[in-house]
C-alpha positions as CSV (number, residue, x, y, z in Angstrom):
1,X,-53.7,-18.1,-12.8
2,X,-50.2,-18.3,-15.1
3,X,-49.9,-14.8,-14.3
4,X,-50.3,-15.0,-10.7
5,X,-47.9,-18.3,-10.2
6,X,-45.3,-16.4,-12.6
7,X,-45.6,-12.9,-11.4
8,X,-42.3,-13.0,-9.8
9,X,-40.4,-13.9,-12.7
10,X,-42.5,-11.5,-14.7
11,X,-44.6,-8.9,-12.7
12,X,-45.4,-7.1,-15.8
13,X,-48.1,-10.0,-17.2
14,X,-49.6,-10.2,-14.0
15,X,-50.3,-6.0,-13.4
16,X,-51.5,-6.1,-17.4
17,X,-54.1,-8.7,-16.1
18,X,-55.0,-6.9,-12.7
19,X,-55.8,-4.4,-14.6
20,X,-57.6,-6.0,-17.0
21,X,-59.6,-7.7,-14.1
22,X,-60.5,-4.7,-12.8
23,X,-61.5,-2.7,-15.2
24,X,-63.6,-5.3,-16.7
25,X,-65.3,-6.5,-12.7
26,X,-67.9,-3.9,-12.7
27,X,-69.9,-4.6,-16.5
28,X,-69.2,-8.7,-16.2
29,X,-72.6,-8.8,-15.4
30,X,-72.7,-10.1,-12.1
31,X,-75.7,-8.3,-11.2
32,X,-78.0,-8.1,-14.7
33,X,-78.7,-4.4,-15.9
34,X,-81.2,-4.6,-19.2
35,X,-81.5,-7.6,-21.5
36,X,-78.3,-8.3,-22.5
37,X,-75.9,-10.9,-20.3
38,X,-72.6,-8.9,-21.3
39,X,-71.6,-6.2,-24.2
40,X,-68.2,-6.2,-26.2
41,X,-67.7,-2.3,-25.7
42,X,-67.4,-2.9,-21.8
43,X,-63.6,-4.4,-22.5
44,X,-62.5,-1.6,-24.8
45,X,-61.2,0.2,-21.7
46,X,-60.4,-3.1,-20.1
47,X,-57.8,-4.1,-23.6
48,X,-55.8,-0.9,-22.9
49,X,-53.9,-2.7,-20.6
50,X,-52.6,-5.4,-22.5
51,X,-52.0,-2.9,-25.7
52,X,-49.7,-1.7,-23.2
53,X,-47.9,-4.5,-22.8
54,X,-47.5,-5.3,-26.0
55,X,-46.1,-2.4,-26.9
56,X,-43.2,-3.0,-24.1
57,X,-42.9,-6.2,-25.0
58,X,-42.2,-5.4,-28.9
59,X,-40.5,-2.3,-27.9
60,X,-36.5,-3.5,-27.4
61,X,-37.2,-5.3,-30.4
62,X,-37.4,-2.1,-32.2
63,X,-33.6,-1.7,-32.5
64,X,-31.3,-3.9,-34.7
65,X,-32.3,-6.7,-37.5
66,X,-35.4,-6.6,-36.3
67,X,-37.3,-3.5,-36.5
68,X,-38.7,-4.3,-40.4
69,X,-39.9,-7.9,-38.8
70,X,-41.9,-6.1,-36.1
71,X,-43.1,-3.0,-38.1
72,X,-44.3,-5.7,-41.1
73,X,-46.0,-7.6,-38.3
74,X,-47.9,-4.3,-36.8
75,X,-49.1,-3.5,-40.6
76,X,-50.4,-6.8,-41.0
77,X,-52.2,-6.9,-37.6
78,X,-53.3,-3.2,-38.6
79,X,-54.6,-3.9,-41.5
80,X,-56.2,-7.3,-40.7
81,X,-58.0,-5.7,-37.9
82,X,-59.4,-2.5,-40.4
83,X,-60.3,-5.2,-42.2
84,X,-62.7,-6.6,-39.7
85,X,-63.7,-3.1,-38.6
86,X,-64.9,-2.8,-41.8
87,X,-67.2,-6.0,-41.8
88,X,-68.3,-4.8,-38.5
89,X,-69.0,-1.4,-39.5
90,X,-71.5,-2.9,-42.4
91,X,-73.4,-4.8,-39.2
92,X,-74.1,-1.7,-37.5
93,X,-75.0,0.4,-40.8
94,X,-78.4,0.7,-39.7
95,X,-81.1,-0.7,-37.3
96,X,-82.2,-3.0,-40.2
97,X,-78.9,-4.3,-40.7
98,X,-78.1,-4.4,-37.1
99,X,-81.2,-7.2,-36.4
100,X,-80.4,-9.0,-39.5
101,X,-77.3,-9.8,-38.1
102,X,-78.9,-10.6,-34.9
103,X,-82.0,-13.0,-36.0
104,X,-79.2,-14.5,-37.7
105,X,-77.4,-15.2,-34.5
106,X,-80.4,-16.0,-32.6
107,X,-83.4,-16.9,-34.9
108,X,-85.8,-17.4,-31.9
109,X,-84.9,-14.7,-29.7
110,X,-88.0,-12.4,-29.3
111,X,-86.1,-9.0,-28.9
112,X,-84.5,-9.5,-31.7
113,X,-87.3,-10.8,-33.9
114,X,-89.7,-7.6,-32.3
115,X,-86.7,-5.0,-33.2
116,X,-86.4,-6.8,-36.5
117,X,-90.0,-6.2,-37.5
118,X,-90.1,-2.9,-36.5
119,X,-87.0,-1.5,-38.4
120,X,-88.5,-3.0,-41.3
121,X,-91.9,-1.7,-40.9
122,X,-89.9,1.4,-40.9
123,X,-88.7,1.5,-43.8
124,X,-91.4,0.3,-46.2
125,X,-90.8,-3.3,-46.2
126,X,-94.3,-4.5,-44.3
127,X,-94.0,-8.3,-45.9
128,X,-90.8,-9.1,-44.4
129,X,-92.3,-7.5,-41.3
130,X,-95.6,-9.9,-41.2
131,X,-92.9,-12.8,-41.5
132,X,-90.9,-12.1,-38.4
133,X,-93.9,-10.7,-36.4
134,X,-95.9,-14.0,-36.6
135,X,-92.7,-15.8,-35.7
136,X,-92.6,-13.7,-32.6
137,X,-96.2,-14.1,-31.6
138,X,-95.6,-17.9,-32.4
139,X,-93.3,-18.0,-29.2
140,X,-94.7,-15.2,-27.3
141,X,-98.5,-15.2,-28.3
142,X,-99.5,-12.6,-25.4
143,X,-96.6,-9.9,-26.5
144,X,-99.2,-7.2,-26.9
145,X,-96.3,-4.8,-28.5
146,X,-95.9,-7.9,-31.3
147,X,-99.2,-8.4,-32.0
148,X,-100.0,-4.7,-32.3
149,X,-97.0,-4.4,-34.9
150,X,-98.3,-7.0,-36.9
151,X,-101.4,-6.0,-37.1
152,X,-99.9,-2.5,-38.5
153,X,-98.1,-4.6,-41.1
154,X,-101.1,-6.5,-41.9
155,X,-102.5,-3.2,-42.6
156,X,-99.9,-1.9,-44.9
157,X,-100.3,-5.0,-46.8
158,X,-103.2,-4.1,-46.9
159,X,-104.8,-6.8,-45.3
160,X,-107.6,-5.3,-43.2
161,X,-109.1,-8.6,-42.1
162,X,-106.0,-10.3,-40.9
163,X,-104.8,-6.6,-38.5
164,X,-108.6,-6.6,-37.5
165,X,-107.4,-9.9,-36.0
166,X,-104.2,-9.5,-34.2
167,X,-106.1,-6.1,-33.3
168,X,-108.8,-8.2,-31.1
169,X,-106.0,-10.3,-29.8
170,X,-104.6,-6.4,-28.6
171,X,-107.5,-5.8,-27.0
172,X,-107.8,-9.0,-25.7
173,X,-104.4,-8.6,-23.4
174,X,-105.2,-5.2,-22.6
175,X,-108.9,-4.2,-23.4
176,X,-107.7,-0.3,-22.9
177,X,-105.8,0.3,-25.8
178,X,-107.5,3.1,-27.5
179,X,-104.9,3.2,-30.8
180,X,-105.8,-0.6,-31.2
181,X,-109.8,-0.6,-31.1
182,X,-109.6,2.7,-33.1
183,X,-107.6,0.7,-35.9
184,X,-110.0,-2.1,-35.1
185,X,-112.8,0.1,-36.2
186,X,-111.0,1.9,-39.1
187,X,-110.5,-2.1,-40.6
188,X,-113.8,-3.3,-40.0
189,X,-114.9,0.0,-42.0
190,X,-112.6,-0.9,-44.7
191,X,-114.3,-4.9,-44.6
192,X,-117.9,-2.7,-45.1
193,X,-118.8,-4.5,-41.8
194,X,-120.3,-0.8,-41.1
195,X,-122.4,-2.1,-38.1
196,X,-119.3,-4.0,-36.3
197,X,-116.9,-0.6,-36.6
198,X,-119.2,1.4,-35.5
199,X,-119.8,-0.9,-32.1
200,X,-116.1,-0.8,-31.6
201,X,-115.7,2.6,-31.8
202,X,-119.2,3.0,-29.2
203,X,-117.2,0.9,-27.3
204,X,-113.7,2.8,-27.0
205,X,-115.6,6.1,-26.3
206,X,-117.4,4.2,-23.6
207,X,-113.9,3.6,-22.3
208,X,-112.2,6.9,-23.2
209,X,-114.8,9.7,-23.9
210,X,-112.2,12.2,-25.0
211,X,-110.7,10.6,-27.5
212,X,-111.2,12.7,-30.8
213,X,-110.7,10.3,-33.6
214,X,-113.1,7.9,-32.1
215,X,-115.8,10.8,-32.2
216,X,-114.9,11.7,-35.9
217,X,-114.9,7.9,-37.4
218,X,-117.7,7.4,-35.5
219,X,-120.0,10.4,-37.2
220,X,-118.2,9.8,-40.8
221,X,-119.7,6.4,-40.6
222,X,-123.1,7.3,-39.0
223,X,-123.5,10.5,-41.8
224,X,-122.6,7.2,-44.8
225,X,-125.7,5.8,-42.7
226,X,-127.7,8.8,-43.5
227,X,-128.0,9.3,-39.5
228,X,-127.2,12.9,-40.8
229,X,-128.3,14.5,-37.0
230,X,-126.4,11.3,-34.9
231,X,-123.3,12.1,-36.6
232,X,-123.4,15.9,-36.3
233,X,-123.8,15.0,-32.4
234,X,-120.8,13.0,-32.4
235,X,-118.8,16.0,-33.9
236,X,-120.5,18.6,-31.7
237,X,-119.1,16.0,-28.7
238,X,-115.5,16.2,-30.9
239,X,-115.5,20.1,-30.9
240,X,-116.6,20.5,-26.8
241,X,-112.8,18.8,-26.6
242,X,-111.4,20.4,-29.2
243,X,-113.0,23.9,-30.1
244,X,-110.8,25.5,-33.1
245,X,-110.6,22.0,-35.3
246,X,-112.0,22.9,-38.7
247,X,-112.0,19.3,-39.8
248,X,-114.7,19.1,-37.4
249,X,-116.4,21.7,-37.1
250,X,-116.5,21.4,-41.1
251,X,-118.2,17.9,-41.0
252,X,-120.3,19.1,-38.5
253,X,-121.5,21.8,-41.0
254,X,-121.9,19.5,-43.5
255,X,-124.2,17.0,-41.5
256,X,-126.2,19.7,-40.4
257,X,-127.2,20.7,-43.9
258,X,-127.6,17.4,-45.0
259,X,-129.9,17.0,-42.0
260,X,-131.8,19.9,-43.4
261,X,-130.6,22.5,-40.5
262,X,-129.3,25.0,-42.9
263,X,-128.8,28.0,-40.8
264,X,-127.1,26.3,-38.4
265,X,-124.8,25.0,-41.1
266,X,-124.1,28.3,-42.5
267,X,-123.1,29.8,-38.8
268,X,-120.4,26.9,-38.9
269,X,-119.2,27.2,-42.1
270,X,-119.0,31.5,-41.7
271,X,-116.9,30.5,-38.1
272,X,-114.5,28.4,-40.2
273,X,-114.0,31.5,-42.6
274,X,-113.6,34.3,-39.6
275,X,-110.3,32.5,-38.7
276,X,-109.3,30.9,-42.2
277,X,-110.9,33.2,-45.2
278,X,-108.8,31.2,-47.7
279,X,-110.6,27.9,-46.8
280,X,-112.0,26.9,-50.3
281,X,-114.1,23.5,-49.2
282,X,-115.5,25.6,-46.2
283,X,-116.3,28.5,-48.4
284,X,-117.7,26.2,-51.3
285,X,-120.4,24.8,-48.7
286,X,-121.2,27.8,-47.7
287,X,-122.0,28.9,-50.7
288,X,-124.1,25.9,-51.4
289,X,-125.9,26.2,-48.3
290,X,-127.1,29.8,-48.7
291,X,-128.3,29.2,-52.0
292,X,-130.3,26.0,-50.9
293,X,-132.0,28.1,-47.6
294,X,-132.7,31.1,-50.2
295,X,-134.7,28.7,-52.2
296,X,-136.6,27.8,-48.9
């Protein structure tokens, strides 16, 4: 408004802040784009305008006595302003760095908090992570992304009971998620609730019959259970989706032979071999298998 009321006297103020105006109208945020309300790098192009003018203004004063005044006075503001570049640059270092800063500005805020956890999960530091996650589910209890997240940390911990946990709460606001039951599963395994993990993972291939890992957990714990010819099935079921996996099509061997079908065990392990001759634990059972069916 000065500018306007005194842009006779001095038109030069008021086209620096026309232009500064402008430049700046369209990323003010009038209509919201993302999360954020408004972002300091939309003025960079905005501040040229008034560099500008500064550099008129200052310019006449260039010649005579005061030319040392007014090149002292750029250092200064030069080197007071790499001086808080600097500071800034340490904010934006990394992503942990970045949302330290952040949670510091806005300790509640749960984008910050979730962005937070995850950088730290990142980079090892699970603990930390736990903290910030159960903050966020604190304030946003049905943030499936959060409670997933923590559950991960949990399980770096490890913690298996407490992830089994936030896991159910997954699957409670969104029963669909395959990665969660999976891990649900793989917990409960890890709690020797056997039984439980191997419901869960019925369960998830009831809702998503071509998901691999569920097949090969499942079978690992059914073959513990000596169900020797249940598990082989789930790994037969594995290999129909996925033909040229030796992982499976190893542990489908080794059920087999452990269910007592030998010959059919050696024609898996020999398949194995045709397409990887230098597979030592594949070779190994093979060997044990012949000489257990020549002693038949």
């Amino acid at each position: 408004l000065g500018f306007f009321l005194a842009r006779r006297r001095w038109p030069a103020g008021w086209a620096a802040g026309t232009i500064y105006v402008l430049a700046l109208l369209p990323v003010l945020g009038l209509v919201q784009l993302g999360h954020h309300m408004v972002a300091d790098r939309y003025s960079y192009l905005a501040n040229l305008g008034w560099a500008v003018l500064a550099g008129a203004i200052l310019r006449p004063h260039l010649r005579g006595g005061r030319r040392g005044l007014v090149l002292s006075g750029a250092a200064a503001l030069a080197v007071l302003l790499g001086a808080m570049t600097a500071r800034q640059t340490r904010v934006w270092r990394d992503s942990e760095s970045l949302w330290r800063h952040a949670v510091a500005q806005r300790p509640r805020d749960p984008t910050v908090l979730y962005n937070l956890g995850v950088s730290l999960i990142a980079k090892g530091k699970s603990a930390e992570a736990v903290a910030y996650l159960q903050t966020l589910v604190g304030i946003r209890p049905d943030q499936e992304p959060a409670r997933y997240n923590l559950a991960v940390a949990l399980d770096l911990q490890p913690d298996p009971e407490g992830a089994a946990r936030q896991y159910r709460e997954v699957l409670r606001i969104d029963p669909g998620n395959a990665t969660a039951q999976l891990n649900l599963g793989a917990d409960l395994y890890k709690l020797n609730r056997r039984a439980e993990a191997a419901q869960e993972l019925r369960l998830l291939l009831r809702r998503h019959p071509d998901y691999i890992p569920a097949y090969f957990n499942l079978g690992v714990i059914l073959a513990e259970a000596g169900q020797f010819d249940e598990a082989a099935r789930q790994f037969r079921r594995a290999l129909e989706l996925q033909p040229e996996a030796p992982v499976l099509r190893f542990q489908l061997g080794l059920n087999l032979a452990r269910g007592g079908r030998l010959s059919e065990a050696i024609g898996q392990f020999q398949r194995i071999l045709r397409v990887d001759p230098g597979n030592g634990p594949a070779r190994q059972a093979l060997e044990q298998a012949l000489t257990l069916s020549a002693r038949r």
